[in-house]
C-alpha positions in Angstrom: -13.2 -24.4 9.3 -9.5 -24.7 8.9 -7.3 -22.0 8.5 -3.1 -21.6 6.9 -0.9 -22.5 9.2 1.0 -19.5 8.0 -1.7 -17.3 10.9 -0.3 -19.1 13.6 2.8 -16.3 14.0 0.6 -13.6 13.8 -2.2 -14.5 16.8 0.2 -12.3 19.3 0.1 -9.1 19.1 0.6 -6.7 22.1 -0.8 -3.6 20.6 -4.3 -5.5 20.7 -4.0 -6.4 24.3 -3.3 -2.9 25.0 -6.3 -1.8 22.7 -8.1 -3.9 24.9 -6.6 -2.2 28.4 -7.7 1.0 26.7 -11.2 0.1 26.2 -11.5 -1.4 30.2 -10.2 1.8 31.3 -12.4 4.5 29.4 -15.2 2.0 30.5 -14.3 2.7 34.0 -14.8 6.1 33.3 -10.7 6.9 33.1 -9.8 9.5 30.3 -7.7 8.3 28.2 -4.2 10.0 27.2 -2.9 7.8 24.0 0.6 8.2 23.7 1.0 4.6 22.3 0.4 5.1 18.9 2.7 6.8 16.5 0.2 9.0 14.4 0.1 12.5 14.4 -2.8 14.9 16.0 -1.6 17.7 13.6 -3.7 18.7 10.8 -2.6 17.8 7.2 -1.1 20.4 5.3 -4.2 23.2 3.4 -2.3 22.7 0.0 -2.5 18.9 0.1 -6.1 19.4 1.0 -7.3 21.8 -1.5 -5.2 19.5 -4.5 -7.2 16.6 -3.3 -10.5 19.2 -3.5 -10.2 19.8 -6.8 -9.7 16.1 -8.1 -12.6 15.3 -6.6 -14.9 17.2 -9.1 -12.2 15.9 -11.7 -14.0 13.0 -13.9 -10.5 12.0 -14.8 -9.3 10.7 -11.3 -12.6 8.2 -10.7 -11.3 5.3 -12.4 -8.3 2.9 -11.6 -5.4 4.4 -11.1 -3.3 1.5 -13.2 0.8 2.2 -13.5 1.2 4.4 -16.3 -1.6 7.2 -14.2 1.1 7.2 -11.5 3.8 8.3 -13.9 2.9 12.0 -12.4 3.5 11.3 -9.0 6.6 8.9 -9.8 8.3 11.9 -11.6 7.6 14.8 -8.6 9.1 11.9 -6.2 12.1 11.6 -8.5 12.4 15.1 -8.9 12.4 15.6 -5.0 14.3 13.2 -3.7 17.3 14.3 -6.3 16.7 17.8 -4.8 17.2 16.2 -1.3 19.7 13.8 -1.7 21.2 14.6 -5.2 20.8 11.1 -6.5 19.5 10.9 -9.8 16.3 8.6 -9.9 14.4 7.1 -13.3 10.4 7.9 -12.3 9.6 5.1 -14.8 11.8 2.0 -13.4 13.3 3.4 -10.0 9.9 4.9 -7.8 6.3 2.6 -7.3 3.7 4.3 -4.8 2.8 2.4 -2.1 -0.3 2.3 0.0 1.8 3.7 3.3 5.0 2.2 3.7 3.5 -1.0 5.5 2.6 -2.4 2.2 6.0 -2.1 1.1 7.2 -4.2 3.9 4.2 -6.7 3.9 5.0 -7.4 0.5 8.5 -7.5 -0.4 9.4 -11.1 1.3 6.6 -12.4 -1.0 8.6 -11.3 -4.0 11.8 -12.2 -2.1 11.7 -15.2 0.4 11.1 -18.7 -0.3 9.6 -20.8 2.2 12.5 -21.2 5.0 14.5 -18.0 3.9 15.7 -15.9 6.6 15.0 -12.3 6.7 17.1 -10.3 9.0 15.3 -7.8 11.0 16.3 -5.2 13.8 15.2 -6.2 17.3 13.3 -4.1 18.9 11.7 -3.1 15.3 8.4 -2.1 13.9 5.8 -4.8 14.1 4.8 -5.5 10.6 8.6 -5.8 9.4 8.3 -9.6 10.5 4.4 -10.1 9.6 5.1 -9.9 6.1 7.8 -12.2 6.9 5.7 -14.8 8.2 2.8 -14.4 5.1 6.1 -15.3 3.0 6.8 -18.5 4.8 10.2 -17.0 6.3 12.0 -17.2 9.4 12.9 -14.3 11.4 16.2 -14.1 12.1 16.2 -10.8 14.8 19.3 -8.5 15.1 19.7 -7.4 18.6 20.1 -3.5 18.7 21.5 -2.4 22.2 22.1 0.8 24.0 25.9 0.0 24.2 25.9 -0.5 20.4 24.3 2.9 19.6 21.2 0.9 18.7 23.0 -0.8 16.1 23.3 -4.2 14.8 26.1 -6.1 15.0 26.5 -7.8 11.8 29.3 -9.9 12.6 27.1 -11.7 15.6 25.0 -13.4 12.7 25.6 -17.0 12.4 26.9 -18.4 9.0 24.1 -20.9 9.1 21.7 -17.8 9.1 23.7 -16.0 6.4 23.6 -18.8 3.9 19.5 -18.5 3.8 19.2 -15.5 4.1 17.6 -12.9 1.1 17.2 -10.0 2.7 17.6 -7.4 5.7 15.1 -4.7 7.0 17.0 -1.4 8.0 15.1 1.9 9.7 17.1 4.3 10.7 15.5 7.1 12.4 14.4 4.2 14.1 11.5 2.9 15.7 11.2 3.1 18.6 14.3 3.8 20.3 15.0 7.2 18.1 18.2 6.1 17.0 20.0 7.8 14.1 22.4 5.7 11.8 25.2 7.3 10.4 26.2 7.1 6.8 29.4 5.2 7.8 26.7 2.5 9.3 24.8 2.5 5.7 27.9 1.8 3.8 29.0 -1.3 5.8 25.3 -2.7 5.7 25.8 -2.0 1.8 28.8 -3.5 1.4 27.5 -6.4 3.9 24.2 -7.2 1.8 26.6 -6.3 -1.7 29.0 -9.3 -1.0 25.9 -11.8 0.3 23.5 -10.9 -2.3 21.1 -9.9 0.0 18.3 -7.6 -0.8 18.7 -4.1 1.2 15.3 -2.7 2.6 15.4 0.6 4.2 12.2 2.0 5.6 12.4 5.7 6.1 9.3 7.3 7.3 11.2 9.7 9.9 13.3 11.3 7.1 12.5 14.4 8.1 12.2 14.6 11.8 15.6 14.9 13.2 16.0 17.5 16.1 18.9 20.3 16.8 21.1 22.1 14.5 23.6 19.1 13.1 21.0 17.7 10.2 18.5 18.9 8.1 17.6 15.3 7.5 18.6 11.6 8.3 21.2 9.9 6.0 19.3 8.5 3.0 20.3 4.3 2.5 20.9 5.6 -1.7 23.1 7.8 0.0 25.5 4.6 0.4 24.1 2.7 -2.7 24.3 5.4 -5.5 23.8 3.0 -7.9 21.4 1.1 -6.4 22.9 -2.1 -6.6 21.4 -4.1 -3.7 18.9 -1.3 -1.6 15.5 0.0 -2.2 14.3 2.7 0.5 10.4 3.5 1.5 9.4 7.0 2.3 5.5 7.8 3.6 3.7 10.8 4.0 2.1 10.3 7.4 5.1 11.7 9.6 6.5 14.7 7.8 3.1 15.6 6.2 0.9 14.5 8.8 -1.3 12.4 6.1 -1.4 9.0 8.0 -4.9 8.6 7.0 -4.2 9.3 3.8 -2.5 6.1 3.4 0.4 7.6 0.4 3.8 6.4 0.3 6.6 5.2 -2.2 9.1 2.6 -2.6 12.5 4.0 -4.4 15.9 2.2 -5.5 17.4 -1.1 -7.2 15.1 -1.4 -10.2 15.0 -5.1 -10.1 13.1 -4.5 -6.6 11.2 -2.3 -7.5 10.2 -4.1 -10.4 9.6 -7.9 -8.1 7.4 -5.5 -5.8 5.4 -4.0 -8.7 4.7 -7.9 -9.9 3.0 -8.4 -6.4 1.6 -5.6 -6.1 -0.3 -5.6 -9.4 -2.3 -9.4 -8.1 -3.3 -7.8 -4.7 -4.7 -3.8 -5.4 -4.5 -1.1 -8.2 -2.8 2.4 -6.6 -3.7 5.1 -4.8 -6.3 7.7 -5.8 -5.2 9.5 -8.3 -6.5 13.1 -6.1 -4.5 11.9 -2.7 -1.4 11.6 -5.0 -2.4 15.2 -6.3 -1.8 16.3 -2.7 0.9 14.8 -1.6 2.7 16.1 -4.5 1.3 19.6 -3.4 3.0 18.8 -0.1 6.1 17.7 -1.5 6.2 21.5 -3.6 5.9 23.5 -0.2 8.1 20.7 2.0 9.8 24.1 3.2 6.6 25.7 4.8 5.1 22.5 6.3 8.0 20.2 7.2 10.3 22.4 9.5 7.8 23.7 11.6 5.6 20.3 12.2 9.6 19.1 13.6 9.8 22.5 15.8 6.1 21.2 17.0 7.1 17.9 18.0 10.4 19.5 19.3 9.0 21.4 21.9 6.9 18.4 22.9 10.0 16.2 23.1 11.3 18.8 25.3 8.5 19.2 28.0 7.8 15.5 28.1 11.5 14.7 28.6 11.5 17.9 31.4 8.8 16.8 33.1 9.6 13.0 33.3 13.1 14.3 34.8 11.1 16.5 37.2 9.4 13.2 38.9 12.8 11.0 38.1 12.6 9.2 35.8 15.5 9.9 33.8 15.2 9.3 29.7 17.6 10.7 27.7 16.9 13.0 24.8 15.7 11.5 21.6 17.6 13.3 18.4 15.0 12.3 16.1 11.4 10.5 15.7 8.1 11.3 17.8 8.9 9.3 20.7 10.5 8.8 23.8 11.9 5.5 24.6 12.1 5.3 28.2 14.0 2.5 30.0 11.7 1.4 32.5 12.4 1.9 36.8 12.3 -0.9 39.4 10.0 -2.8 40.0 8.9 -2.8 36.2 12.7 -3.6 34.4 11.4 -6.2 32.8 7.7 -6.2 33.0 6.9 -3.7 30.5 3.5 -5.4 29.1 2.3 -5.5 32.8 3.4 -1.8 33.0 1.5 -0.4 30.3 -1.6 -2.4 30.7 -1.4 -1.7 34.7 -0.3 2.2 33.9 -4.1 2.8 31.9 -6.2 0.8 33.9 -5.2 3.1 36.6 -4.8 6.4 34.8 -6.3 6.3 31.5 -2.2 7.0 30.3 -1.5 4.7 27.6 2.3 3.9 26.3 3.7 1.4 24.2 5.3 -1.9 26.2 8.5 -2.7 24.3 8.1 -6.2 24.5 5.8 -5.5 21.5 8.7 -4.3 19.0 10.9 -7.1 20.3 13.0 -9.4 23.0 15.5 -7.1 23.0 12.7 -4.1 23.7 11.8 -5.6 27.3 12.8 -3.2 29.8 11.3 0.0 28.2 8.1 1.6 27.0 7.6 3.8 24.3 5.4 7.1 24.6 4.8 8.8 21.3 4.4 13.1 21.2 1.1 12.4 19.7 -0.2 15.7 22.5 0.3 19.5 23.4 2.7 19.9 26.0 0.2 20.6 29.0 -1.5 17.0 28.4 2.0 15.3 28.3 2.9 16.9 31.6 -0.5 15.8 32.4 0.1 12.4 31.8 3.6 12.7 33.8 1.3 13.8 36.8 -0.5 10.4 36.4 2.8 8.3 35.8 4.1 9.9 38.9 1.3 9.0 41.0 1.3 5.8 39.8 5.1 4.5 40.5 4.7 6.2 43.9 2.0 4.9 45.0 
């Protein structure tokens, strides 16, 4: 059996050689501490679960949930995101629920590359930005994002041969996984970049709401610099700032032409959501005021006792002002052996981190740990890190 050459890009994958460094250690009898995964241990919100409740005992919600049975959600995500952001959004050609925000990305370069077609994408960046890419039959061309540069591309640094082929550029700022926050100045030159190049803007935005200290109440939405959504669509989920990861409920927002190419590909591959997890999130999205700020304090405090305690056994990181991680620059020996790192780190202690040569080239050097625990278990983790580099 032969299978499309188009599988070939995708047969690496880092986070399954560290699944497989997980299951060795907890075979050795290690416990395991995951911080290498981004989802949340916090509970989903009781009025998001009580909505869904109901539906279920509602005859109405069993069947497909085909376009026009989303027009309920679409117009409570229109309705929220103009409270936000005070951008006006059309629920019927402007908002499409996504099945978590990684079908967004998946899908997009289908309706938008051709085979050859550059998309540009941040590196380091979130795995499945460049999968879909692949699928598509495009090239990734990666945009370094450096420490010197704020964790900011460069746009200038991207070759005119790149330029000519290329239909569209992944932004997502809080960003993962370095925690960098983009500001608004950044979103207009990326607009006015993609504007004059006729490039397709593609923000994904699932740590909206998690932004740290007293200076935002949220991260600068890309519509923000695109008011009239000329060139950008933005994708917003509900497994960070709602804890509903399993829940698998997001949305796509923005140019309707986009919106509209990603609805057409969309409609060949699945139907939406159920009808009773959209009930819920729209239930979260009505009390955003009594979930959202204290799920940040929660992570908050964890940022702040991991980051203590990693200073405590010196390893300096700085402090992250938004996401749920830590990106942590890795010390000597390891600088540029973070794959060997990780998978050596839980073999021996059952601690498990992200490497960052999984998000990227330019991610080498660093690890990612993700305040997925209470504060006692990260320290306890830092006690096992500590033993292990000093051993």
């Amino acid at each position: 059996m032969q299978f499309a050459a188009r599988l070939q890009p995708l047969q690496t994958n880092v986070f399954a050689d560290m699944d497989r460094a997980k299951a060795k250690s907890a075979a050795a009898g290690k416990e395991i501490i995951d911080l290498s995964l981004g989802s949340s241990d916090l509970p989903a919100p009781e009025c998001a679960i009580a909505a869904i409740e109901t539906a279920l005992r509602d005859r109405a919600t069993h069947g497909y949930t085909l376009f026009h049975s989303t027009q309920f959600f679409r117009q409570a995500v229109a309705q929220d995101y103009e409270r936000k952001y005070g951008i006006p959004i059309d629920p019927e050609t402007e908002v499409l629920p996504l099945i978590g925000c990684q079908e967004g990305t998946a899908h997009l370069p289908l309706a938008l590359l051709n085979p050859g077609d550059f998309a540009l994408l941040l590196d380091p960046g979130y795995p499945s930005h460049a999968g879909g890419v692949y699928l598509a039959g495009g090239q990734v061309h990666p945009m370094p994002i450096l420490e010197e540069n704020g964790f900011l591309p460069v746009f200038e640094d991207i070759p005119t041969s790149v330029l000519d082929r290329a239909k569209m550029m992944v932004l997502s700022y809080p960003h993962n996984p370095t925690t960098a926050i983009a500001p608004l100045s950044f979103f207009k030159e990326a607009v006015a970049f993609c504007q004059a190049r006729g490039i397709a803007l593609i923000h994904d935005f699932p740590y909206a709401d998690f932004v740290y200290g007293n200076t935002l109440k949220a991260a600068p939405s890309i519509l923000q610099a695109d008011p009239n959504k000329t060139t950008a669509i933005e994708l917003f989920t509900f497994s960070k700032s709602y804890n509903m990861g399993g829940f698998r409920i997001a949305y796509a927002l923005g140019n309707p032409t986009l919106i509209g190419a990603l609805r057409q590909v969309k409609a060949v591959i699945d139907f939406n959501q159920y009808r009773g997890i959209m009930r819920g999130a729209i239930a979260a999205l009505e009390n955003h005021q009594t979930i959202v700020p204290p799920t940040v304090k929660t992570f908050q405090t964890r940022r702040d006792a991991l980051v203590r305690a990693l200073h405590q056994i010196d390893w300096h990181v700085p402090t992250p002002p938004a996401t749920l991680y830590i990106w942590a620059k890795l010390p000597q020996p390891w600088q540029d052996k973070s794959i060997q790192f990780a998978t050596s780190l839980v073999e021996a202690t059952g601690v498990a981190v992200s490497p960052g040569a999984g998000f990227g080239k330019a991610g080498e050097g660093y690890v990612r740990l993700a305040l997925v625990r209470d504060p006692d278990v990260l320290e306890t983790a830092v006690r096992r890190i500590a033993a292990f580099l000093h051993r």
